[in-house]
N, C-alpha and C positions, 0 to 999 in steps of 0.2 A: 023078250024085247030088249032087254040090257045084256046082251051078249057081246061080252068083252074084243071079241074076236069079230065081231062085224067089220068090214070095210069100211062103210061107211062113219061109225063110230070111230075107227083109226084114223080118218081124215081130219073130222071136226076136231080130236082132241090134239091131232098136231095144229089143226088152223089155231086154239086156243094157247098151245103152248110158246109158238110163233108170235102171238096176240102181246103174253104175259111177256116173254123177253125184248121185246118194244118197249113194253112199258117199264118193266124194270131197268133197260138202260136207259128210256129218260127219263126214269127217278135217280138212277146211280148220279148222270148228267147235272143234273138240279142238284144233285145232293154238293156235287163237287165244286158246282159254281157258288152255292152257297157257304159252304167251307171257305174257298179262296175269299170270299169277302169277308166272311168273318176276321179270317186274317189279317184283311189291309185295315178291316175298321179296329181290330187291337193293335196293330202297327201306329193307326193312325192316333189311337187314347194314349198309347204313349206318349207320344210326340207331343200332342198335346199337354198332355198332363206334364212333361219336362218343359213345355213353352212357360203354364202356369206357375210352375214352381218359381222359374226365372224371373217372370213377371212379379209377382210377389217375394223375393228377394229384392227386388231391386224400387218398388215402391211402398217398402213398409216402413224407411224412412219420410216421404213424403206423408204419407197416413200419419205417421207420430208427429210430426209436423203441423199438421192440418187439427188434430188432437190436442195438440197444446195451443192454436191459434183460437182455437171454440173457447179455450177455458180464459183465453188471454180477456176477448171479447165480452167474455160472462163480467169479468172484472171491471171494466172499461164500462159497461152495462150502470154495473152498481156505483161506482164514481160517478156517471152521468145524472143516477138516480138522486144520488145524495149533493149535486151541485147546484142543483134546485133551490133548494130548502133552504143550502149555506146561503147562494145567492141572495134571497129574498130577508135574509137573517143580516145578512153583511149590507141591504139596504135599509131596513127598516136601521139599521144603530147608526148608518151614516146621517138619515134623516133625521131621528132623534137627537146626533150632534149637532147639527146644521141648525135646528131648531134653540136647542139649546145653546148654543152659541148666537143666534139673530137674538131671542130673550136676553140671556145675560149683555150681551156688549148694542146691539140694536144697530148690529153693522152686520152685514151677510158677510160670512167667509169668501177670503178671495184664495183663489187656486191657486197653486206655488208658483214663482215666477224662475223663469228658462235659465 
């Protein structure tokens, strides 16, 4: 039955080999479109990656910047925090002289004149 030498057998196994070289060139095809893109997308990471570099060369000034404004603010923070306390401290001893002074003289402090 598998007799190498059959006609018919020499037909099919050209229609199959006809079949494969279709298909191998459009895998060769795909292979090569895929190639050429790999290409342009490492053409393109470069470019990139040289845009970023540039980019970050030129705002790591700003960044150190914006770094020392955070720590400025931290400061400004704890001044605020602690101007409270003085405040309420720098009222309470103005009240106690106000007082002390209405007692001792029985005349209320007059505010400096212009």
């Amino acid at each position: 039955m598998d007799n190498p030498t059959n006609p018919t057998r020499a037909l099919v196994d050209e229609a199959h080999h006809a079949d494969n070289q279709r298909r191998f060139s459009a895998i060769e095809g795909r292979l090569e479109e895929g190639d050429s893109a790999m290409q342009q997308l490492r053409a393109d990471l470069q470019e990139n990656t040289a845009a970023t570099i540039r980019i970050d060369s030129s705002t790591s000034d700003m960044v150190e910047f914006f770094q020392s404004m955070k720590g400025a603010f931290k400061v400004l923070n704890w001044i605020g925090a602690l101007a409270r306390p003085i405040g309420a401290i720098v009222l309470l001893c103005t009240s106690l002289w106000g007082a002390w002074t209405l007692w001792k003289t029985g005349v209320p402090p007059t505010p400096p004149h212009k």
